[in-house]
KEBATOR-780813 format. One record per residue (C-alpha): x, y, z; residue in three letters; residue number from 1; chain. Coordinates in Angstrom, 2 decimals, decimal comma. Layout:
{{X; Y; Z}; 'ALA'; NUM; 'A'},
...
This chain:
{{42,99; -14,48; 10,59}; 'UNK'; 1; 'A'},
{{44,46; -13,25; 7,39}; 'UNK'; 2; 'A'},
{{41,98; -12,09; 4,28}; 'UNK'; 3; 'A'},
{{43,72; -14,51; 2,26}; 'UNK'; 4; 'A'},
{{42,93; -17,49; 4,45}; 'UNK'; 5; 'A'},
{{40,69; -20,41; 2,05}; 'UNK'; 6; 'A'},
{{37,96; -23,01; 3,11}; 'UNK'; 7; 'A'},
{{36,97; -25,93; 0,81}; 'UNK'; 8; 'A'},
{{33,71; -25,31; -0,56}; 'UNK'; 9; 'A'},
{{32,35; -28,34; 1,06}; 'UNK'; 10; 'A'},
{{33,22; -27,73; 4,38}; 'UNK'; 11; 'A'},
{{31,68; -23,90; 4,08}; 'UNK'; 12; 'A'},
{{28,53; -25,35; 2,40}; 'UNK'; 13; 'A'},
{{27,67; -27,71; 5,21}; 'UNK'; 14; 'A'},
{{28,33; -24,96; 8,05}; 'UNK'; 15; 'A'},
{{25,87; -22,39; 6,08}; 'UNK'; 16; 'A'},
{{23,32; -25,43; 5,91}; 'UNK'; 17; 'A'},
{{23,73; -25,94; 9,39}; 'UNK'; 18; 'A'},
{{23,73; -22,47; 10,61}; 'UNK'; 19; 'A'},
{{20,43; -22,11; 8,40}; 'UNK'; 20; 'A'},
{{18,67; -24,77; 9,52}; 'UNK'; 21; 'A'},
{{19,55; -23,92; 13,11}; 'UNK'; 22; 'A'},
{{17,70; -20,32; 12,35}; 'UNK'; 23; 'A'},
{{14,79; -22,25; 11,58}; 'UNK'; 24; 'A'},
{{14,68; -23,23; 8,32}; 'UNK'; 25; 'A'},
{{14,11; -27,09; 6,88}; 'UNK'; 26; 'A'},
{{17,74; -29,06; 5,85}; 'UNK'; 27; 'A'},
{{16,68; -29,15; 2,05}; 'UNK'; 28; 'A'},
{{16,04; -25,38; 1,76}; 'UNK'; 29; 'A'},
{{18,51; -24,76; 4,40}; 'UNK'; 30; 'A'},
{{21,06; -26,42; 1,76}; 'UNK'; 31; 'A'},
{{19,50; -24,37; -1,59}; 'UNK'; 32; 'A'},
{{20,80; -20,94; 0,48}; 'UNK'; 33; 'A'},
{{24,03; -22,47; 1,20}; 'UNK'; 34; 'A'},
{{24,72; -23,52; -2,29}; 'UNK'; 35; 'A'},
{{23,76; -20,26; -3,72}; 'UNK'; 36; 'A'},
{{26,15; -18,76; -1,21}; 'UNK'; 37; 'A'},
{{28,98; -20,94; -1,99}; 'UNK'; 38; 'A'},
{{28,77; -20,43; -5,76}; 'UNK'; 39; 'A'},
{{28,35; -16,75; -5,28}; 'UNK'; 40; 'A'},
{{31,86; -17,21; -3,50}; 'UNK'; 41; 'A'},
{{33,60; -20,02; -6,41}; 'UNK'; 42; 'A'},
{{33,08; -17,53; -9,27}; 'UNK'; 43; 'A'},
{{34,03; -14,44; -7,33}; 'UNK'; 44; 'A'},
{{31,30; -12,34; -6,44}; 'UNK'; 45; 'A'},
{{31,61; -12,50; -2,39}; 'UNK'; 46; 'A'},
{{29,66; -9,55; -2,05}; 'UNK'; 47; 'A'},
{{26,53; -11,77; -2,95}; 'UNK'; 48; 'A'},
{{27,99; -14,87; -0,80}; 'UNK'; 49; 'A'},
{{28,51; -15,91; 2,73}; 'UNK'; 50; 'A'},
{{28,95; -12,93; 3,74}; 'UNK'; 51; 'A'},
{{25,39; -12,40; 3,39}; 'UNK'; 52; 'A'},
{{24,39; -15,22; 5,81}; 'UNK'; 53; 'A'},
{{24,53; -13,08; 8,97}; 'UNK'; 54; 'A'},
{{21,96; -10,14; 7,93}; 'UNK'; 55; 'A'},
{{20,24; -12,96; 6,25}; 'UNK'; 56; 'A'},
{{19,65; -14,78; 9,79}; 'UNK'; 57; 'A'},
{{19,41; -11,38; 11,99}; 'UNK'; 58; 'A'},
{{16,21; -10,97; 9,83}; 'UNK'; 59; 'A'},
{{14,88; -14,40; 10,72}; 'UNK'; 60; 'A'},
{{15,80; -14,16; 14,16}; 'UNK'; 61; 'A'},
{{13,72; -10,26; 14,10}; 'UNK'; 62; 'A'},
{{10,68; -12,31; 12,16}; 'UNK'; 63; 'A'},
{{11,31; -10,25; 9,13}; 'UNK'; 64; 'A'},
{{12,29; -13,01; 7,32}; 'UNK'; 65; 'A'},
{{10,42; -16,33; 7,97}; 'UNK'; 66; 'A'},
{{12,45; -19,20; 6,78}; 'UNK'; 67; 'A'},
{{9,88; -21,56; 6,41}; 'UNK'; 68; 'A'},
{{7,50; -19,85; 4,31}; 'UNK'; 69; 'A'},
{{5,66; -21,71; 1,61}; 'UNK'; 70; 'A'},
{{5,46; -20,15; -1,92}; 'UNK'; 71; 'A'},
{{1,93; -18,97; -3,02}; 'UNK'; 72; 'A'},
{{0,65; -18,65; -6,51}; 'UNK'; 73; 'A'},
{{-1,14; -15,96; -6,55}; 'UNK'; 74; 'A'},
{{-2,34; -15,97; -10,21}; 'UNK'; 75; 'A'},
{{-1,61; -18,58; -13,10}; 'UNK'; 76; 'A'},
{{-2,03; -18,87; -16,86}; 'UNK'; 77; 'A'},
{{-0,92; -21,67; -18,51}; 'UNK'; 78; 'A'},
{{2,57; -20,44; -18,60}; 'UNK'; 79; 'A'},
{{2,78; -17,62; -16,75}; 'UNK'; 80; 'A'},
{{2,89; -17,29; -13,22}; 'UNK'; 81; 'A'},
{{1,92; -14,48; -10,18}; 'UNK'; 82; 'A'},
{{4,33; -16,00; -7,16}; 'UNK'; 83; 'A'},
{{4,23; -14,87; -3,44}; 'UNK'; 84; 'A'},
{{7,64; -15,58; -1,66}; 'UNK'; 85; 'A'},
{{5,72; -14,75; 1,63}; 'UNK'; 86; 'A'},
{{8,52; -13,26; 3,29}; 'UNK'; 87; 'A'},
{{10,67; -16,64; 2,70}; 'UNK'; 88; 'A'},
{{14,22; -16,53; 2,13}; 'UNK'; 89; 'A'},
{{15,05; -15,29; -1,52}; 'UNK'; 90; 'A'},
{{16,97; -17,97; -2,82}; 'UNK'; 91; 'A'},
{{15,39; -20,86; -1,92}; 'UNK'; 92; 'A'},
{{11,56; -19,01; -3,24}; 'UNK'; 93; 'A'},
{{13,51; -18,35; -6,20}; 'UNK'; 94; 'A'},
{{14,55; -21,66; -6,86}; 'UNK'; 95; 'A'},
{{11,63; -23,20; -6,43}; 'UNK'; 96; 'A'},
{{10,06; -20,44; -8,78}; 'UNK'; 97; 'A'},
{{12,47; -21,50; -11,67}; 'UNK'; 98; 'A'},
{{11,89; -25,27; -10,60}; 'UNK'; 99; 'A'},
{{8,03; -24,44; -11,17}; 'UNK'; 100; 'A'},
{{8,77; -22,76; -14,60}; 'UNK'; 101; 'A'},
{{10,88; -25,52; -16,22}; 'UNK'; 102; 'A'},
{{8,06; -28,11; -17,11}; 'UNK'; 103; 'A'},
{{6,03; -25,22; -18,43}; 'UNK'; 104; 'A'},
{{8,82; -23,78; -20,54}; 'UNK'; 105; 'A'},
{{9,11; -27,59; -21,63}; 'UNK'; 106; 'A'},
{{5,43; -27,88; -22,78}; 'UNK'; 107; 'A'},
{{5,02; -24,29; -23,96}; 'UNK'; 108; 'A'},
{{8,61; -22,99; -25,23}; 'UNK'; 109; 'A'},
{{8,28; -19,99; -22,23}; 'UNK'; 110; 'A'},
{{7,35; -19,91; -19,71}; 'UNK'; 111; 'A'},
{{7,63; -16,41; -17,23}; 'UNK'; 112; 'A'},
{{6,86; -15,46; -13,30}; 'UNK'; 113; 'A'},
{{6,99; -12,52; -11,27}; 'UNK'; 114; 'A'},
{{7,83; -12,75; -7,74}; 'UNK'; 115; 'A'},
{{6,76; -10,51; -5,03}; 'UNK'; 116; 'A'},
{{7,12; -10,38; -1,29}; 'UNK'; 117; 'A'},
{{10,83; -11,70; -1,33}; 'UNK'; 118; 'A'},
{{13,92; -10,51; 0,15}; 'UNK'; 119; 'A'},
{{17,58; -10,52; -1,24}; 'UNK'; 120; 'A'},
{{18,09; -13,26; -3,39}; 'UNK'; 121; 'A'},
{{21,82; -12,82; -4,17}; 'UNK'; 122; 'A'},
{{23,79; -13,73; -7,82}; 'UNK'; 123; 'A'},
{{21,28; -13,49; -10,46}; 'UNK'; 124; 'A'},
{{23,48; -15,61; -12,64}; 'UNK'; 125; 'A'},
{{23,10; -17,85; -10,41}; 'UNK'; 126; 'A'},
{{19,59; -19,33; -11,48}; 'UNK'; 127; 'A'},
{{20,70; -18,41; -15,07}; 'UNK'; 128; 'A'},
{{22,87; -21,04; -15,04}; 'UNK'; 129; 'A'},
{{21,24; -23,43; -13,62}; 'UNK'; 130; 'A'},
{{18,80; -23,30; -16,48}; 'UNK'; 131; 'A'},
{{21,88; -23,24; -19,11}; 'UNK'; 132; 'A'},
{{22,59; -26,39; -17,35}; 'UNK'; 133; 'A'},
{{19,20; -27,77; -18,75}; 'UNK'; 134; 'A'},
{{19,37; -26,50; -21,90}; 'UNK'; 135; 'A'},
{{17,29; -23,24; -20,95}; 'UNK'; 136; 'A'},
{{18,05; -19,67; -21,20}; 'UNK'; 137; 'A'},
{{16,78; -17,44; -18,57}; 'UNK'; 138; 'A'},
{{16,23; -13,55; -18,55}; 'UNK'; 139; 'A'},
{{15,87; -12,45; -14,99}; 'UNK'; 140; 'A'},
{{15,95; -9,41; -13,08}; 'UNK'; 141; 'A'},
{{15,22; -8,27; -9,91}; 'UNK'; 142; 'A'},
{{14,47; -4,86; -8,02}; 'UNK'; 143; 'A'},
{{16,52; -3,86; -4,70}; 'UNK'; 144; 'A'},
{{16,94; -1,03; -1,48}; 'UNK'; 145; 'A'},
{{16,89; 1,82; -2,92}; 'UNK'; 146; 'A'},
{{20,67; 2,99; -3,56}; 'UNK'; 147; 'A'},
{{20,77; 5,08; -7,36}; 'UNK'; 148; 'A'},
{{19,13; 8,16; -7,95}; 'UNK'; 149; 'A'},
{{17,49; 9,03; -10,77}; 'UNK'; 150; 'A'},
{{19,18; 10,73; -13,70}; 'UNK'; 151; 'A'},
{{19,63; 14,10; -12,74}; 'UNK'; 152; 'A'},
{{18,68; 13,34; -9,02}; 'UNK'; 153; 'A'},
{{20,82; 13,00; -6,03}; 'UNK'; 154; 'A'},
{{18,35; 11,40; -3,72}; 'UNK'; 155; 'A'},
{{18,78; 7,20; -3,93}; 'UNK'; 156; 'A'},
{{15,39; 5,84; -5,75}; 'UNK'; 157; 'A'},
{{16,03; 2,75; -7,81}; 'UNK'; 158; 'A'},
{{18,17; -0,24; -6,46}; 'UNK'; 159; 'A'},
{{21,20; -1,24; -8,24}; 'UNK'; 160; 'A'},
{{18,91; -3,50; -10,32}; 'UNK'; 161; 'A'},
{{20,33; -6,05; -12,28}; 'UNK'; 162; 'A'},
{{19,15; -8,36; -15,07}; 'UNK'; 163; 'A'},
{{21,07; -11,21; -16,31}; 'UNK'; 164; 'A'},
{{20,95; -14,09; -19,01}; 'UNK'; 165; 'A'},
{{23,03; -17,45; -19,31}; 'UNK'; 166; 'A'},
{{23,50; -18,92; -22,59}; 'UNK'; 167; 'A'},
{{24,84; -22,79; -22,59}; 'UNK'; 168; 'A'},
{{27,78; -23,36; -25,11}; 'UNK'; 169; 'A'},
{{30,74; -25,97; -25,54}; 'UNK'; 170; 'A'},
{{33,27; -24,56; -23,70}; 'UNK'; 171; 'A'},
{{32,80; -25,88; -20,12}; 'UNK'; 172; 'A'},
{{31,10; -23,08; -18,98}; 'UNK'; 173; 'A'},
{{27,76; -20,85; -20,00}; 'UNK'; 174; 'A'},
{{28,85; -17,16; -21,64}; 'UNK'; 175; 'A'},
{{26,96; -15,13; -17,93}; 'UNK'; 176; 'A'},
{{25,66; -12,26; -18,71}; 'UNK'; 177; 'A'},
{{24,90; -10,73; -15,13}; 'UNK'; 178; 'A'},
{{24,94; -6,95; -14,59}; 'UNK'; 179; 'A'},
{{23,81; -4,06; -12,07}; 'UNK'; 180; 'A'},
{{22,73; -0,79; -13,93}; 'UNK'; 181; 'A'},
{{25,04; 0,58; -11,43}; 'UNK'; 182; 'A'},
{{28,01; 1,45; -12,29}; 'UNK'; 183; 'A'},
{{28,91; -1,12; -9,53}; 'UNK'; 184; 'A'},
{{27,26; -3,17; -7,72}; 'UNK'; 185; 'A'},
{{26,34; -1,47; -4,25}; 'UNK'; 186; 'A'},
{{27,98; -5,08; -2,82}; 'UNK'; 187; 'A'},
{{31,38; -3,67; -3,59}; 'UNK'; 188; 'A'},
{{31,02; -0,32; -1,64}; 'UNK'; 189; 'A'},
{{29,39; -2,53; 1,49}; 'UNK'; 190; 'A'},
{{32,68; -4,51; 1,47}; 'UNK'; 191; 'A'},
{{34,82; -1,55; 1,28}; 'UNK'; 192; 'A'},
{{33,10; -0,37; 4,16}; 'UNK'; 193; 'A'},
{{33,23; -3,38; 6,09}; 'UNK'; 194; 'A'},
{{37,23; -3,36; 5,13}; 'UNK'; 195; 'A'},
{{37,85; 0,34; 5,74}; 'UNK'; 196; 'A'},
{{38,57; 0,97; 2,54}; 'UNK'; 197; 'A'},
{{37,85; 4,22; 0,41}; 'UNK'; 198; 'A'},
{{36,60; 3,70; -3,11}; 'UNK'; 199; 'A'},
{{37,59; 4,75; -6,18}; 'UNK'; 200; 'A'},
{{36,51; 8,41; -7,74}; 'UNK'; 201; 'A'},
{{33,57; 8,08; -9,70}; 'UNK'; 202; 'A'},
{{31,03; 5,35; -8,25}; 'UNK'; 203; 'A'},
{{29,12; 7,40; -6,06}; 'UNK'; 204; 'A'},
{{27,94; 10,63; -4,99}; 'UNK'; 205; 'A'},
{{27,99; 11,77; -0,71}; 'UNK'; 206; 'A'},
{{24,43; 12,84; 0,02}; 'UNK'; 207; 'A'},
{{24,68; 16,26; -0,76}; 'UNK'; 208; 'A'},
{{25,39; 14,88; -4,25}; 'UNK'; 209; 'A'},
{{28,98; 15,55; -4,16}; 'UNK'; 210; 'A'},
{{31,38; 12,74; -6,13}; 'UNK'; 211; 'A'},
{{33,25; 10,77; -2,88}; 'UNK'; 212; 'A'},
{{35,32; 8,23; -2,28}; 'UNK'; 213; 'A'},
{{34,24; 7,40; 1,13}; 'UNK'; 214; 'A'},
{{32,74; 4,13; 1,46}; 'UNK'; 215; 'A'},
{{30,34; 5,36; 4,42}; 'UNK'; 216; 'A'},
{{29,16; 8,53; 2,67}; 'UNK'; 217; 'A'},
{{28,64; 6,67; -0,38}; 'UNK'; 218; 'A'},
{{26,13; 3,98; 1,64}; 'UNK'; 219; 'A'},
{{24,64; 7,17; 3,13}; 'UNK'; 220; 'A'},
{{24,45; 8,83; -1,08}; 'UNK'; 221; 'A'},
{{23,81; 7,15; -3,87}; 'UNK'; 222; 'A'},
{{25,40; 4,78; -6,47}; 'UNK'; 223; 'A'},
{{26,08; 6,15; -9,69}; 'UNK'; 224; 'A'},
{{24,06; 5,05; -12,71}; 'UNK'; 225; 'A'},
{{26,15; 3,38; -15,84}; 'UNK'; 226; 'A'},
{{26,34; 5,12; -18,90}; 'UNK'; 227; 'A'},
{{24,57; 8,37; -17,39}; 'UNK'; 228; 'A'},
{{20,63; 8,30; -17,92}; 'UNK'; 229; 'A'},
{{20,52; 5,05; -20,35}; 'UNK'; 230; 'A'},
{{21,96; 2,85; -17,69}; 'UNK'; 231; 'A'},
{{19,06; 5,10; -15,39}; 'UNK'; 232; 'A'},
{{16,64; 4,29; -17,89}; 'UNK'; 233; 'A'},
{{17,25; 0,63; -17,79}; 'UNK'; 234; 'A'},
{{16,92; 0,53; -13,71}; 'UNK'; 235; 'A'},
{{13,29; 2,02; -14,14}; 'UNK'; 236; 'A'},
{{13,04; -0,86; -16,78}; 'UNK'; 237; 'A'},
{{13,99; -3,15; -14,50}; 'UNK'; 238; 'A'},
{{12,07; -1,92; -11,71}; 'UNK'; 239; 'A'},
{{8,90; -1,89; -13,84}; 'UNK'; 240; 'A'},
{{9,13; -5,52; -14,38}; 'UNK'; 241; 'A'},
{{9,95; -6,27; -10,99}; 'UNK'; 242; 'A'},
{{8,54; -4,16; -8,79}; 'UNK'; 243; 'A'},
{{4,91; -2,94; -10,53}; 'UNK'; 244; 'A'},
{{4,47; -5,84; -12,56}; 'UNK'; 245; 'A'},
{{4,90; -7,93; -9,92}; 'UNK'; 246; 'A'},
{{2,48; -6,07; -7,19}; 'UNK'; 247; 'A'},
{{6,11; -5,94; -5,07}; 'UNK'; 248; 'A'},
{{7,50; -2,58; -3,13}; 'UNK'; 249; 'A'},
{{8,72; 0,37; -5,73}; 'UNK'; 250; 'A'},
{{11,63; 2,54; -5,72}; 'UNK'; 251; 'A'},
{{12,12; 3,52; -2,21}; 'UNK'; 252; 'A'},
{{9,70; 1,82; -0,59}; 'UNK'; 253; 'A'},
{{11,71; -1,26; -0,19}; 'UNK'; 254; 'A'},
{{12,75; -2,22; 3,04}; 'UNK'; 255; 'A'},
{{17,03; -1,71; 3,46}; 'UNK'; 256; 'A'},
{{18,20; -4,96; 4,84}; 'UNK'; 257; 'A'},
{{21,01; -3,88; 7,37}; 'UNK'; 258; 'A'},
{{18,96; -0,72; 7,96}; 'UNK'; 259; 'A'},
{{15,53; -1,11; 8,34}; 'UNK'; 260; 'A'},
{{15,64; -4,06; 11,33}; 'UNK'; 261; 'A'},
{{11,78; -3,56; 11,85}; 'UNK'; 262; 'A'},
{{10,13; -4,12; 8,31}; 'UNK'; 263; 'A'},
{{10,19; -6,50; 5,65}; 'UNK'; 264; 'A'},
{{11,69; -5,97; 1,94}; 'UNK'; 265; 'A'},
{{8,95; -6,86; -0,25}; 'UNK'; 266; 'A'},
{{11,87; -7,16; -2,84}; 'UNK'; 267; 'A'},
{{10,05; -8,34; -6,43}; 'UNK'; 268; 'A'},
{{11,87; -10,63; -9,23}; 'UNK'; 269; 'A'},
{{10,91; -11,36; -13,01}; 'UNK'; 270; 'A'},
{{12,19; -14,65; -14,58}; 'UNK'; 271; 'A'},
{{11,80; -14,92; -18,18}; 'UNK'; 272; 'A'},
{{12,52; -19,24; -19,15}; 'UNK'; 273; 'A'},
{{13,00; -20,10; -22,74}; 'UNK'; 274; 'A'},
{{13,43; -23,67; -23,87}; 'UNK'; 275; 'A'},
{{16,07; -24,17; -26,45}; 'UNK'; 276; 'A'},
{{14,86; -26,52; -28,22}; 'UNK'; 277; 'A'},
{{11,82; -24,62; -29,00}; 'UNK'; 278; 'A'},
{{13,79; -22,62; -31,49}; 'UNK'; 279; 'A'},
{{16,47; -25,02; -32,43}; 'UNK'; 280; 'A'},
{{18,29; -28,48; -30,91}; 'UNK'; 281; 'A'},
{{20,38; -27,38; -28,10}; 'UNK'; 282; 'A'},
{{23,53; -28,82; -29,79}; 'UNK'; 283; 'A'},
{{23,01; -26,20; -32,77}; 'UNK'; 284; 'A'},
{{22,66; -23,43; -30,10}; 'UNK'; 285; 'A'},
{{26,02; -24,74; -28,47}; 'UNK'; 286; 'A'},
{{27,83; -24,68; -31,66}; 'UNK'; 287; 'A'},
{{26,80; -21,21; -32,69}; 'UNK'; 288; 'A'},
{{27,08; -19,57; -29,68}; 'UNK'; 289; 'A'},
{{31,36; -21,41; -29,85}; 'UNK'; 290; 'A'},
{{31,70; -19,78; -33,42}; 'UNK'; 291; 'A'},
{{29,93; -16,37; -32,37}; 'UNK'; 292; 'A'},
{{33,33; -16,87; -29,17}; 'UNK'; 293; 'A'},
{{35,64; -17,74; -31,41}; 'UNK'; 294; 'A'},
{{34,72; -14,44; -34,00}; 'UNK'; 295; 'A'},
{{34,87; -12,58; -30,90}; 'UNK'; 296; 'A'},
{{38,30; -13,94; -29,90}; 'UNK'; 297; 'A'},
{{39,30; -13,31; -33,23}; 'UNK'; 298; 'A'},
{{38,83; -9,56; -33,08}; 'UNK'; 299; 'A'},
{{41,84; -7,45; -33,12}; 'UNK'; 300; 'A'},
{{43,19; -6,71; -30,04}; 'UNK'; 301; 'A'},
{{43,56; -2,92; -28,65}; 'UNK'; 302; 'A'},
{{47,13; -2,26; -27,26}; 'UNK'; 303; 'A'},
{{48,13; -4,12; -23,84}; 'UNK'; 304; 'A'},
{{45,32; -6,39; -24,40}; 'UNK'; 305; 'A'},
{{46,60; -10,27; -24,53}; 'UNK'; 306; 'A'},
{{43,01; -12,12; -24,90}; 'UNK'; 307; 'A'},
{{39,62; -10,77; -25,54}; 'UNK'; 308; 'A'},
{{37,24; -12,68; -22,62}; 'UNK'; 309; 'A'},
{{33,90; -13,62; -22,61}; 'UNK'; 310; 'A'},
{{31,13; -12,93; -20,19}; 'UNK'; 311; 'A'},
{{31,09; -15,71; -17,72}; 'UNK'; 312; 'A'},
{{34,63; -16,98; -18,90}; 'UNK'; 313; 'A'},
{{37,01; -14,97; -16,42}; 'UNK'; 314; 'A'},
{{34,15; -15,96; -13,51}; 'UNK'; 315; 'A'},
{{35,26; -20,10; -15,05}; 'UNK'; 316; 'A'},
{{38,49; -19,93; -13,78}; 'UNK'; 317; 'A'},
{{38,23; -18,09; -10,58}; 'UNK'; 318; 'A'},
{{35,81; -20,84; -9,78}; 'UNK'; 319; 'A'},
{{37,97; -23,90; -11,06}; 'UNK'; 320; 'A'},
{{41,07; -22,12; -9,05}; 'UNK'; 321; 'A'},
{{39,00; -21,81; -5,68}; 'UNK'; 322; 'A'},
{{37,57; -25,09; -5,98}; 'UNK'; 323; 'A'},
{{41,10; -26,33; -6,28}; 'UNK'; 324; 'A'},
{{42,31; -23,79; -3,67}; 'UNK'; 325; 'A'},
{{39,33; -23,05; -1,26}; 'UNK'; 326; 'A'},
{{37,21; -20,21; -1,66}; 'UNK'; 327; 'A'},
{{38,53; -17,10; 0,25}; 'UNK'; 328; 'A'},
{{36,58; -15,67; 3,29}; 'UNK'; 329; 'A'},
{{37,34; -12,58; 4,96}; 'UNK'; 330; 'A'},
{{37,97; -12,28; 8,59}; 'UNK'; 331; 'A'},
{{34,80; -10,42; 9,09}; 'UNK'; 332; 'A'},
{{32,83; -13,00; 7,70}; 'UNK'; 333; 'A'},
{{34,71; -16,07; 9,43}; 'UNK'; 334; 'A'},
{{34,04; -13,68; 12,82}; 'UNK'; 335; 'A'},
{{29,86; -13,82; 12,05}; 'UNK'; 336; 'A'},
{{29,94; -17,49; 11,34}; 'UNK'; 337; 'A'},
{{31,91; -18,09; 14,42}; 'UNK'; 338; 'A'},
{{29,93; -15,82; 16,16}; 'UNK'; 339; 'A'},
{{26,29; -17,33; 15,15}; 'UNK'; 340; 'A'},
{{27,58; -20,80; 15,97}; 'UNK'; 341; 'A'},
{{28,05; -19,87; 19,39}; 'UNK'; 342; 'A'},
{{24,48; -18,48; 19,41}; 'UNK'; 343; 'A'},
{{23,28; -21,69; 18,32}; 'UNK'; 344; 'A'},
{{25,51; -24,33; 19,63}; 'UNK'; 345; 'A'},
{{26,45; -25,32; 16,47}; 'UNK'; 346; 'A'},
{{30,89; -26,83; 16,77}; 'UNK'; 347; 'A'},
{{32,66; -23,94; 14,38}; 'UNK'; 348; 'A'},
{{34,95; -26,30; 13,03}; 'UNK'; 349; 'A'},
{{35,62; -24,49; 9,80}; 'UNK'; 350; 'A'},
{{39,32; -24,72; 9,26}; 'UNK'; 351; 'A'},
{{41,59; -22,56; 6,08}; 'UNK'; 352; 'A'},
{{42,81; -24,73; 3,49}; 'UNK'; 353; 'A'},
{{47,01; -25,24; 3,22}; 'UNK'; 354; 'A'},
{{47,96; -23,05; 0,87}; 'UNK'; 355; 'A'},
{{51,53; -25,21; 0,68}; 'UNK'; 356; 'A'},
C-alpha cells in the first residue's frame, strides 16, 4: 500500500461510522466522529483525522472512553453553561455543546460553555466553522496530555493547547484561525514517529532537555513553546480557561491517550459563541472581512513570495483537491482500519481512488 494511495471521502466516512458504531456507540453520534475525522483529513490536518480512530476505539474497548455517554449540565446561567462530557467521545460532546450554545447565542448575542471530563476532540477549527457556517463566530480552546514545558523548564507541563476562531466571509471559505502554542502541533511528531521519520532541528527538546531531532525522544521530551515564553504564556492562558475554569484535569494531570491505557483524560474545552448579527448583519461582516483580504493581498510582497494567503485559504484548496481526488491515508492507518474490521466483523471494503 503506497502513502500516496486516496479514498473518497464518502466511502471513508461510512467505514469510520461503522467501525464506531460497532465499538458501541449509536449511528447518529457514531456519524458526528466520522465527519469530524474526514474533514480533519479534506483540509489537511491528518494528524487530527482517521488516524485517530484506532486509540479512539482501544479506549472504548478498555472502558476509558464510554461511547454512549450522555452530556450533563452541570451548572447553567442563562447563557452560560458548566458541561460534563462524562467520559463520552470528544467530538460528538463537543458538538452537541456548540449545538446547545447556538439558540442561546441567538437570544442573547453570546453565549459560552466549559467542558470538562472529555477526551481528545480533534481539529478545533472544526466546530469554528461550523458556526461560520451559521453566521457565528466561535473562540474555542481546549487543554491536552501534557507535552510543553514551561518557559525555562524541560519537564512537559502544558499540552500543546490550541485556541482557534472562524470568521465567515465571501470567498467560499471562512478565514480559520486554528493554532497550537506549540511550535507544532505534537500530531506532527506522532506521525513522524509512526513513519520513522526524524524531525526537523528546533521543535523539541530529548528529556534531558537537549534540542533533537528524533521523533521518539521528542514524544519522550517536550514540544517547544512558540515565540519562547509568550507562546508559554498563552498555553497557561489556555489551560486556565480550559482546565481550572472548567473543574477539568490541569497540566500534567491529564491522562496521555496512547500511554496511559488504564485512566481516563479528563481533557477540558472552552467555547466562546458570538452571534453576528448582534453587532452587525452578517452580510456587512462578510464584506468587511473580503476588503480587510483583499488589503492584505494587496501588501507588498517579500522576495520569492508569489501570493500572500489567508488563514483557512491554503486549508480551501487542499480540501476542494482531495474531495476531487480522495483524501490520502497512510498505510498505517489503512492497516488499523483493516485490522479493527476484522475484530468486529465489519467487510473492509475500502478501496484507493484511480489516480488516472
Amino acid at each position: 500500500m503506497s502513502v500516496t494511495d486516496r479514498f473518497a471521502p464518502d466511502d471513508v466516512r461510512r467505514l469510520v461510522t461503522d467501525l464506531t458504531a460497532a465499538a458501541g456507540a449509536s449511528r447518529d453520534d457514531a456519524a458526528i466522529l466520522a465527519d469530524a475525522l474526514v474533514d480533519a483529513d479534506l483540509h489537511g490536518t491528518s494528524t487530527h483525522g482517521v488516524s485517530r480512530l484506532a486509540i479512539y476505539v482501544r479506549r472504548i474497548q478498555r472502558g476509558l472512553v464510554d461511547p454512549r455517554a450522555e452530556l450533563g449540565i452541570e451548572k447553567r446561567r442563562p447563557a452560560v453553561l458548566a458541561v460534563d462530557a462524562a467520559g463520552g467521545l470528544g467530538q460528538v460532546q463537543a458538538v452537541k455543546t456548540l449545538e446547545l450554545l447556538v439558540p442561546l447565542a441567538r437570544e442573547f448575542g453570546t453565549a459560552s460553555a466549559t467542558i470538562r471530563r472529555s477526551q481528545h476532540f480533534g481539529s478545533l477549527s472544526y466546530y469554528c466553522n461550523r458556526a461560520a457556517a451559521r453566521d457565528m463566530v466561535l473562540l474555542a480552546m481546549t487543554n491536552c496530555e501534557p507535552a510543553m514545558s514551561p518557559a525555562g523548564a524541560c519537564e512537559a507541563f502544558f499540552g500543546t493547547n490550541p485556541v482557534a476562531a472562524s470568521f465567515p466571509s465571501g470567498r467560499g471559505f471562512p478565514v480559520r484561525i486554528d493554532l497550537a502554542t506549540s511550535l507544532v502541533a505534537r500530531g506532527n511528531i506522532i506521525a513522524a514517529h509512526k513513519a520513522g521519520r526524524p524531525i526537523p532541528e528546533g521543535w523539541a527538546l530529548d528529556p534531558e532537555g537537549e534540542p533533537t531531532t528524533d521523533a521518539a525522544a521528542a514524544l519522550a521530551g517536550t514540544v517547544l513553546a512558540m515565540a519562547g515564553h509568550k507562546g508559554a504564556a498563552l498555553a497557561m492562558m489556555v489551560e486556565l480557561f480550559s482546565g481550572v475554569l472548567s473543574g477539568a484535569a490541569v497540566g500534567n494531570e491529564i491522562g496521555s491517550m496512547y500511554k496511559h491505557l488504564d485512566r481516563p483524560q479528563d481533557v477540558g474545552h472552552f467555547f466562546c459563541l458570538m452571534d453576528v448579527a448582534a453587532l452587525m448583519e452578517p452580510d456587512q461582516l462578510r464584506r468587511r472581512v473580503d476588503r480587510m483580504i483583499d488589503r492584505v493581498k494587496a501588501c507588498r510582497r517579500r522576495p520569492g513570495v508569489d501570493e500572500i494567503l489567508i488563514p483557512g485559504e491554503l486549508e480551501h484548496r487542499k480540501a476542494e483537491e482531495n474531495r476531487r481526488r480522495g483524501i490520502p491515508i497512510g498505510p498505517e492507518t489503512v492497516e488499523e482500519l483493516r485490522t479493527l474490521c476484522g475484530e468486529y466483523g465489519i467487510g473492509f471494503e475500502l478501496k484507493p481512488v484511480s489516480q488516472e
